[in-house]
C-alpha positions in Angstrom: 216.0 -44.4 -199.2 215.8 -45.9 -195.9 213.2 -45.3 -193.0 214.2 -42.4 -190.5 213.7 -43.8 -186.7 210.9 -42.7 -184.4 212.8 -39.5 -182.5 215.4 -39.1 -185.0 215.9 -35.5 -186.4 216.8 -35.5 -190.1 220.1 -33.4 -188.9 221.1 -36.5 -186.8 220.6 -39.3 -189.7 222.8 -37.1 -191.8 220.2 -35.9 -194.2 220.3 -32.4 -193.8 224.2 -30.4 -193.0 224.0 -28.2 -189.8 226.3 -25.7 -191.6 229.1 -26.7 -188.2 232.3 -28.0 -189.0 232.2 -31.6 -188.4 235.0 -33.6 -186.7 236.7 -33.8 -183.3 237.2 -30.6 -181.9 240.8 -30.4 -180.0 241.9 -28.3 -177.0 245.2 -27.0 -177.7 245.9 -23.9 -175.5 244.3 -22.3 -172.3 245.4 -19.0 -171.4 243.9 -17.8 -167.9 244.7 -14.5 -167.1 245.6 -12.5 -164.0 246.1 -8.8 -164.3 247.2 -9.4 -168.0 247.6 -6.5 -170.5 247.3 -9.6 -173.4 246.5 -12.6 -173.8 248.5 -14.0 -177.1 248.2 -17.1 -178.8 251.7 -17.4 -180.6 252.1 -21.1 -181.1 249.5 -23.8 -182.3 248.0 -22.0 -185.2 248.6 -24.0 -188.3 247.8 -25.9 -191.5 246.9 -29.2 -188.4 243.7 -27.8 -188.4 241.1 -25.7 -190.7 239.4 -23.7 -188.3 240.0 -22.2 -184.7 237.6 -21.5 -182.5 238.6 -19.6 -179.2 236.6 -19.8 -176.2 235.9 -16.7 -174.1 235.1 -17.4 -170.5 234.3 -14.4 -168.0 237.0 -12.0 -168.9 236.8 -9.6 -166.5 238.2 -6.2 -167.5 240.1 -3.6 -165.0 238.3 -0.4 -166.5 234.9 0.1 -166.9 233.1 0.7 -170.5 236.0 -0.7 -172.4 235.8 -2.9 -175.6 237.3 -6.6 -175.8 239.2 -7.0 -178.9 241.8 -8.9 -181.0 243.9 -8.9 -183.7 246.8 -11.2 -185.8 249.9 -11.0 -187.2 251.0 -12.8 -190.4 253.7 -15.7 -190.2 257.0 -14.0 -189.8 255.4 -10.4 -188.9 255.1 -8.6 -185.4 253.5 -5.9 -183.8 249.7 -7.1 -184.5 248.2 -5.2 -187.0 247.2 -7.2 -190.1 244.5 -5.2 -192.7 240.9 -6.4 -191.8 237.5 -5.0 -193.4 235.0 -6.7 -190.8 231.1 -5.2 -189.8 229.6 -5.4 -186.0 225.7 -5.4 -185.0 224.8 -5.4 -181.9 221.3 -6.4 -179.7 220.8 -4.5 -176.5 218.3 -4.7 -173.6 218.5 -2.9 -170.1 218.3 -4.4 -166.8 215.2 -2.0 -165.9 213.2 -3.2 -169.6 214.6 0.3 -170.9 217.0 0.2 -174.2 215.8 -2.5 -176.6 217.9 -2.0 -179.0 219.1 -3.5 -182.5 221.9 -1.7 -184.2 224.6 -1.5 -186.9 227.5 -0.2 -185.2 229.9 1.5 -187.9 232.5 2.8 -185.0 233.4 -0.3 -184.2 233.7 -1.8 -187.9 236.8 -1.4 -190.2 238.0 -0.9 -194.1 241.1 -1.6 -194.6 242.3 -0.9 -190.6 245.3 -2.1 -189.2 243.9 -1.8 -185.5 242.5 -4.0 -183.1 239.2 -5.4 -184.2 236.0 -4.9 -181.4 234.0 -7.7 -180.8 232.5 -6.7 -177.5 231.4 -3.2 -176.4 231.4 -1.6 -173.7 232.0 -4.2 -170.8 231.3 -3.5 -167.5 234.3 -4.2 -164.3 231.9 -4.6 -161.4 232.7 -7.3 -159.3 230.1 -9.6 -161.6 230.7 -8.1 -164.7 232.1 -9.4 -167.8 232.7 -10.9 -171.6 231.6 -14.5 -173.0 231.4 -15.8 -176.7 234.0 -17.5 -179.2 235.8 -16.3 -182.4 236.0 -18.8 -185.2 239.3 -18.1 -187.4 238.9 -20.2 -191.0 241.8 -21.5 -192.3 244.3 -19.2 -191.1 247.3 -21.1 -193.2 246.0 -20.8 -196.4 248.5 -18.9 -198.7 246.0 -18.1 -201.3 242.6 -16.9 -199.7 241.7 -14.1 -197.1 240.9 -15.5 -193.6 237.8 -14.9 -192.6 236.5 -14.7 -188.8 233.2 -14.4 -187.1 232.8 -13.6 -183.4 229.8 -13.7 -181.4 230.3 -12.5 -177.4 228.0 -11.3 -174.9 228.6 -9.2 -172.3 227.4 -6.9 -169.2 227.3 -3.7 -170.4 228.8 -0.6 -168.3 224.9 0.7 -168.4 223.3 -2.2 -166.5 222.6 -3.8 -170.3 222.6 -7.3 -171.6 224.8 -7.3 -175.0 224.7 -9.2 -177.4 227.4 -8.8 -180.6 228.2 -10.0 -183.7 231.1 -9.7 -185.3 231.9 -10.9 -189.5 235.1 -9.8 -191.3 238.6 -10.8 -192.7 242.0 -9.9 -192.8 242.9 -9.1 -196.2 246.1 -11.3 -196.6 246.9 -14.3 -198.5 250.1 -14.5 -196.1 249.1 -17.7 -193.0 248.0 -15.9 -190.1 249.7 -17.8 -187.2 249.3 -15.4 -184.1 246.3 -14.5 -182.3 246.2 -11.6 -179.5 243.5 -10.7 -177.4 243.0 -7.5 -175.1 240.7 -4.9 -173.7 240.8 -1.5 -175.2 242.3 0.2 -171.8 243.5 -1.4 -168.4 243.8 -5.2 -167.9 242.5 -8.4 -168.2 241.5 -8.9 -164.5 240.8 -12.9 -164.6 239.2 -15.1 -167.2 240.2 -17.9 -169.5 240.5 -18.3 -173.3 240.5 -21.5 -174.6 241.9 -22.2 -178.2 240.4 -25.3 -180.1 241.3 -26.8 -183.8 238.7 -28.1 -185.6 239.6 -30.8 -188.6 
């Protein structure tokens, strides 16, 4: 075996695998919204790429204490509401030091529900409030496995709280999933931007 280089990490000679999907990552679609009740992604999902990963940038909600969320709908069905079974966990901590928190969040997780999967809780609509992270949908035109998803966002809380959640699940369907839509739980999508990216 060769000699590893003074101030080369054994990730970056390729000895060890990072567990993140290597190749080119490609920006195919940026929604940026204003006053938007959705944001959908209904084109650009397919068997081009293995993974999608979507990009949440400062998406502002309308209401206050409301919960970012998303759901898909199967090639050739409507009206978003696949089956998932996902779980949600949460780290909090208050602007004041109050609230530390660490916490399983079972009324924002689902078994075999058709609604809209939370992946942020609780976000806050003051003027600088709002929602960052990314979901990462695994090969959502497979016809014989489940497609899985992770999500990891961060937000301002309505209570003056950093938020930190994580988000695992699936939607139990061996159909391709080609349609992605994003909303808040009540009111609009003030402004922000979501950016959709294929990853060979």
């Amino acid at each position: 075996m060769g000699l590893i280089s003074n101030g080369t990490t054994l990730l970056d000679a390729g000895v060890i695998d990072s567990g993140i999907a290597q190749g080119p990552m490609q920006l195919i679609t940026t929604l940026t919204a204003s006053s938007s009740a959705t944001l959908d992604f209904t084109s650009g999902i397919s068997s081009t790429y293995e993974e999608y990963v979507f990009v949440f940038f400062n998406l502002h909600p309308a209401d206050n204490g409301v919960e970012f969320e998303f759901q898909g709908n199967a090639a050739g069905a409507s009206g978003f509401n696949e089956t998932i079974t996902s779980s949600l966990f949460k780290a909090g901590h208050g602007e004041d030091g109050s609230g530390d928190s660490l916490n399983y969040e079972a009324d924002h997780d689902q078994s075999q529900g058709t609604g809209f999967q939370d992946i942020a809780r609780y976000v806050g609509n003051g003027n600088d409030e709002s929602v960052c992270g990314t979901l990462t949908l695994y090969d959502p035109s497979s016809t014989a496995f489940v497609k899985h998803f992770i999500a990891r966002t961060q937000m301002y809380h309505a209570s003056n709280e950093a938020e930190d959640c994580f988000t695992a699940g699936y939607f139990n369907t061996t159909a391709a999933i080609d349609e992605i839509q994003f909303k808040f739980s009540a009111g609009n999508i003030d402004t922000g931007t979501i950016k959709m990216y294929g990853i060979k």
